[in-house]
C-alpha positions as CSV (number, residue, x, y, z in Angstrom):
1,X,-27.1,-70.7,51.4
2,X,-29.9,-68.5,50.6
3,X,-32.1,-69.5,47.7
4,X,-32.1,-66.8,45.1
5,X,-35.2,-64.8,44.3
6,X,-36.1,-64.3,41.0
7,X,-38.5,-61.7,39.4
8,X,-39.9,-61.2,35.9
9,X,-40.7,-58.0,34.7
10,X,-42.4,-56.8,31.3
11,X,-40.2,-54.3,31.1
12,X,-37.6,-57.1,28.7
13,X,-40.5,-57.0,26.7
14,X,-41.1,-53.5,25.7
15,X,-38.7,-52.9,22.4
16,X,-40.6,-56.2,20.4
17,X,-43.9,-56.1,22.2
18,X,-44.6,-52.5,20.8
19,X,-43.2,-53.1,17.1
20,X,-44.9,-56.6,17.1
21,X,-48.3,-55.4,18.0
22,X,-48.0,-52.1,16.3
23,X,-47.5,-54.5,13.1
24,X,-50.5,-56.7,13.7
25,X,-52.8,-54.2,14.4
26,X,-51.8,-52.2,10.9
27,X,-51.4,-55.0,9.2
28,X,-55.3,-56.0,9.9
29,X,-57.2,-52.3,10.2
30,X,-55.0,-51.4,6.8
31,X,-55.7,-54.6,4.9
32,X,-59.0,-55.1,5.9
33,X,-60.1,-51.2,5.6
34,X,-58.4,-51.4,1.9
35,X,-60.3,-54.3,1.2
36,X,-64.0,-53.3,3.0
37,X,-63.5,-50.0,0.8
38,X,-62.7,-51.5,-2.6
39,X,-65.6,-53.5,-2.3
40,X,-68.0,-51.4,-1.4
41,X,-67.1,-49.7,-4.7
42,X,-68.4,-52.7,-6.3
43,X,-65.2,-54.4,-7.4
44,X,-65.1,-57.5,-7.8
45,X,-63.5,-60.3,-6.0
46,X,-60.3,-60.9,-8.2
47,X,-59.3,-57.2,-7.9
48,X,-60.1,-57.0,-3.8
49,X,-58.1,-60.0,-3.5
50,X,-54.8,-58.2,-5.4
51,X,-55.6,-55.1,-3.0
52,X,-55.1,-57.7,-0.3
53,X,-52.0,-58.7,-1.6
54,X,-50.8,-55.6,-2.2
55,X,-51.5,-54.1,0.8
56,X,-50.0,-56.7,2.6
57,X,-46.7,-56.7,0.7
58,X,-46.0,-52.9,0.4
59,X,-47.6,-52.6,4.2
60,X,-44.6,-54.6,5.4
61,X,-42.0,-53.4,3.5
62,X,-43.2,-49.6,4.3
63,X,-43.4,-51.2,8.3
64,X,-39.8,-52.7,8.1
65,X,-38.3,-49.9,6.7
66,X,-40.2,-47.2,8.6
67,X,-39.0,-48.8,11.8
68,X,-35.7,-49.6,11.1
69,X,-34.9,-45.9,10.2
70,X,-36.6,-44.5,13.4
71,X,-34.8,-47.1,16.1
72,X,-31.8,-46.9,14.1
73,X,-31.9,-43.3,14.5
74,X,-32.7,-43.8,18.2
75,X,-29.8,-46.5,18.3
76,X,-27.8,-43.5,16.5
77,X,-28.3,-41.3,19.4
78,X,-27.5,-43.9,22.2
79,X,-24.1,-44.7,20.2
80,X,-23.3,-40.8,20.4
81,X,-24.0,-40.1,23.3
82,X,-22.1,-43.2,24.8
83,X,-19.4,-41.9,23.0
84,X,-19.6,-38.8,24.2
85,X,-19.8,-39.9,28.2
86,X,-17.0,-42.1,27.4
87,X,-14.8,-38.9,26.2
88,X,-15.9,-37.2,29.5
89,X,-14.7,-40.0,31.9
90,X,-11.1,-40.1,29.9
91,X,-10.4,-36.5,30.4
92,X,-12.6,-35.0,33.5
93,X,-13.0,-38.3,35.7
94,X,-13.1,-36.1,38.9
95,X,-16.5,-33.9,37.3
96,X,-18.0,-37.0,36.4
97,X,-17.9,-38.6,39.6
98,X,-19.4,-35.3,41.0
99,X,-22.3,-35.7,38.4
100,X,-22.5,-39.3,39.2
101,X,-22.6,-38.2,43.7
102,X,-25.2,-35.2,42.4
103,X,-27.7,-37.9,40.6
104,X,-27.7,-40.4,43.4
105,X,-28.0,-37.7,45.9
106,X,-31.5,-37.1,44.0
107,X,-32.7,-40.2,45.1
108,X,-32.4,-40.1,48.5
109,X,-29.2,-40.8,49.7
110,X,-26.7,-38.5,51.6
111,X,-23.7,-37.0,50.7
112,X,-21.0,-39.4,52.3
113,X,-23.3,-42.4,51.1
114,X,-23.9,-41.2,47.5
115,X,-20.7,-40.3,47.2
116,X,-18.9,-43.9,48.2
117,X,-21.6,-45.6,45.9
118,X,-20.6,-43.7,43.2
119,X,-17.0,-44.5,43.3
120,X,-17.8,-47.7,44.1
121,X,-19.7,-48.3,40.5
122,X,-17.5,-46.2,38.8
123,X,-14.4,-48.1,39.9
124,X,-16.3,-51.4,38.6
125,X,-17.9,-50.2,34.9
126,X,-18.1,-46.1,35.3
127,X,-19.2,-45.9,31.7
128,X,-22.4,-48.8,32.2
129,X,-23.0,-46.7,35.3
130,X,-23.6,-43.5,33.8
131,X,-25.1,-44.5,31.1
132,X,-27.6,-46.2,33.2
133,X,-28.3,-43.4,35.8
134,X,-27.4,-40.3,33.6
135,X,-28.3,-40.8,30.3
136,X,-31.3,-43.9,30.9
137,X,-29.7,-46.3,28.2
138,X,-29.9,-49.8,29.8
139,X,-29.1,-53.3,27.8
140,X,-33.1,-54.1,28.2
141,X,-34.3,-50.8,26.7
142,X,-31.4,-50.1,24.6
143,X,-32.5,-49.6,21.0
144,X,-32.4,-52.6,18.6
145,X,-33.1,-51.4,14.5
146,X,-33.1,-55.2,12.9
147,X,-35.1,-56.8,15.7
148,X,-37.8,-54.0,15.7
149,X,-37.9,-53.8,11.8
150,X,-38.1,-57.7,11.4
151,X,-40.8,-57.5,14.1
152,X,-43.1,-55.3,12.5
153,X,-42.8,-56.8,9.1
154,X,-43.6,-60.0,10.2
155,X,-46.6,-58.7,12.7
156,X,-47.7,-56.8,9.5
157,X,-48.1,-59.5,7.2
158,X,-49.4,-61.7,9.7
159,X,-52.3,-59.3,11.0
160,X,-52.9,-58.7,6.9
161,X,-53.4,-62.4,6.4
162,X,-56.5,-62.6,8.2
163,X,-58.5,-60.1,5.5
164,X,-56.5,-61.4,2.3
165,X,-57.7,-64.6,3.3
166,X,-61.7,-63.8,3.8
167,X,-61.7,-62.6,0.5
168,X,-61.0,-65.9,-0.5
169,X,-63.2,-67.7,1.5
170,X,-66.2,-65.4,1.6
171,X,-68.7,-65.0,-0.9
172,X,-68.4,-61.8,-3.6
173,X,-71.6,-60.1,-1.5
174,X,-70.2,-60.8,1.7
175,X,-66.8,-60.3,1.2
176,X,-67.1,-56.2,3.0
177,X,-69.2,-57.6,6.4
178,X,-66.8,-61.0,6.5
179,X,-63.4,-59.0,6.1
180,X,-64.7,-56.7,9.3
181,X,-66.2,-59.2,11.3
182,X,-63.2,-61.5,11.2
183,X,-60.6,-58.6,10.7
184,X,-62.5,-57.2,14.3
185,X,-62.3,-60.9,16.1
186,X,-57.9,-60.7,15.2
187,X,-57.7,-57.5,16.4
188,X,-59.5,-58.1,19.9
189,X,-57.4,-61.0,19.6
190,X,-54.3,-59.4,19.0
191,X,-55.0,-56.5,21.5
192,X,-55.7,-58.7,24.2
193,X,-52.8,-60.8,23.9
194,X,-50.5,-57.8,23.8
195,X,-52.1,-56.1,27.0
196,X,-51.5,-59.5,28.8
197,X,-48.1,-59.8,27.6
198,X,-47.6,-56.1,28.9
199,X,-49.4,-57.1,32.0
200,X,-52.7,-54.7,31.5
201,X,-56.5,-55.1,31.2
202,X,-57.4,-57.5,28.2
203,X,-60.9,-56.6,28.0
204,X,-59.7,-52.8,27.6
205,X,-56.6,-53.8,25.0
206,X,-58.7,-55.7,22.9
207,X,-61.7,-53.3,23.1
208,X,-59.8,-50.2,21.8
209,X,-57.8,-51.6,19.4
210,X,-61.2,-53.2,17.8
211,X,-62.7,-49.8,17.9
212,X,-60.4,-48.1,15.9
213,X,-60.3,-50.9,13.5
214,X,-64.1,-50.4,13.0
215,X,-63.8,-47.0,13.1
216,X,-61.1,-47.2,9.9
217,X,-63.4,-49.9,8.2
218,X,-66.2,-48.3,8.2
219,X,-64.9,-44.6,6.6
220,X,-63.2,-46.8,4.4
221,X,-66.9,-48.5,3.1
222,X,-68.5,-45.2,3.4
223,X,-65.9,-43.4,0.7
224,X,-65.8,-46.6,-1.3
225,X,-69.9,-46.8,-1.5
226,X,-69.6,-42.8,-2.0
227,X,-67.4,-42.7,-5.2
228,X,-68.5,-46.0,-6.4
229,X,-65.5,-47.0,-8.7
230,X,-65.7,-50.0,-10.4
231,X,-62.3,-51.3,-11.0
């Protein structure tokens, strides 16, 4: 009997990868930005630490939400036009199978060929099959609302941790250069891990996602040491 070969992809990773490291990385650059600017104003420690806080908590909501209604509204979209190709195969089976032959005979294959793997599929799950080669909607990329809202809520709140917590630990006249050292350490953390769970270059994931971090920081610093409010 011959053994089976199996292959992992990233591909199965794609929907939670993107909300969980689209999370992490807000979560820290809008934390630790909030909290590098508020103290450069020359506030002091008790009120950056509530920005923390507060940042972190309406940050995650406004994450969960926001990404909830935009996969939903994908998942919306999948559901209609499923619906829709379903409706098709009920009442012009014979077009469909043309549309089916047409797609296949795209790829490569001849007429007769094309035409017999068509039927064949379509006599087995037509509806998986054209919504896999017609309309792209697969059970690995399909769209998932609650998994990609829970995702970047918790991603959120865990990238905003690491800031909300330096404030704590750091002295009051460190608190701006601690917040974007470590806030720049999690995010070449977090950017590497997610380019090697995605299978690309760590040194370049974690190297642009830290430079737009200190690039937000240090606007942030300069319009906080600008206006100087005290709060």
């Amino acid at each position: 009997m011959p053994r089976i070969h199996k292959e992992f992809h990233k591909s199965d990773r794609v929907g939670w990868l993107r909300a969980a490291v689209l999370g992490a990385n807000d979560g820290t650059i809008s934390v630790a930005s909030l909290v590098v600017g508020v103290a450069a104003s020359g506030a002091g420690s008790q009120a950056v630490f509530v920005t923390g806080i507060a940042g972190l908590v309406a940050g995650a909501m406004s994450m969960a939400a926001g990404e909830y209604v935009s996969v939903q509204s994908q998942a919306d979209t999948e559901s209609a036009d499923i619906a829709r190709e379903r409706d098709e195969l009920r009442t012009q089976p014979e077009r469909e199978l043309e549309e089916l032959t047409l797609i296949y005979m795209r790829r490569g294959l001849d007429r007769p060929l094309a035409s017999e793997v068509a039927a064949e599929l379509m006599a087995n799950d037509a509806l998986a099959a054209h919504a896999r080669d017609e309309l792209g909607i697969t059970v690995t990329l399909s769209a998932r609302p609650i998994q990609a809202a829970l995702a970047s809520a918790t991603s959120f709140a865990v990238g905003a941790i690491v800031p909300t917590l330096t404030v704590l630990a750091a002295p009051r006249a460190w608190v701006a250069p601690a917040t974007t050292v470590t806030a720049l350490a999690a995010l070449s953390i977090f950017g590497g891990a997610a380019a090697r769970a995605g299978g690309a270059s760590v040194p370049r994931g974690a190297g642009r996602v830290a430079f737009w971090g200190a690039l937000a920081m240090a606007v942030s610093a300069a319009i906080g040491a600008l206006f100087d409010v005290r709060v």
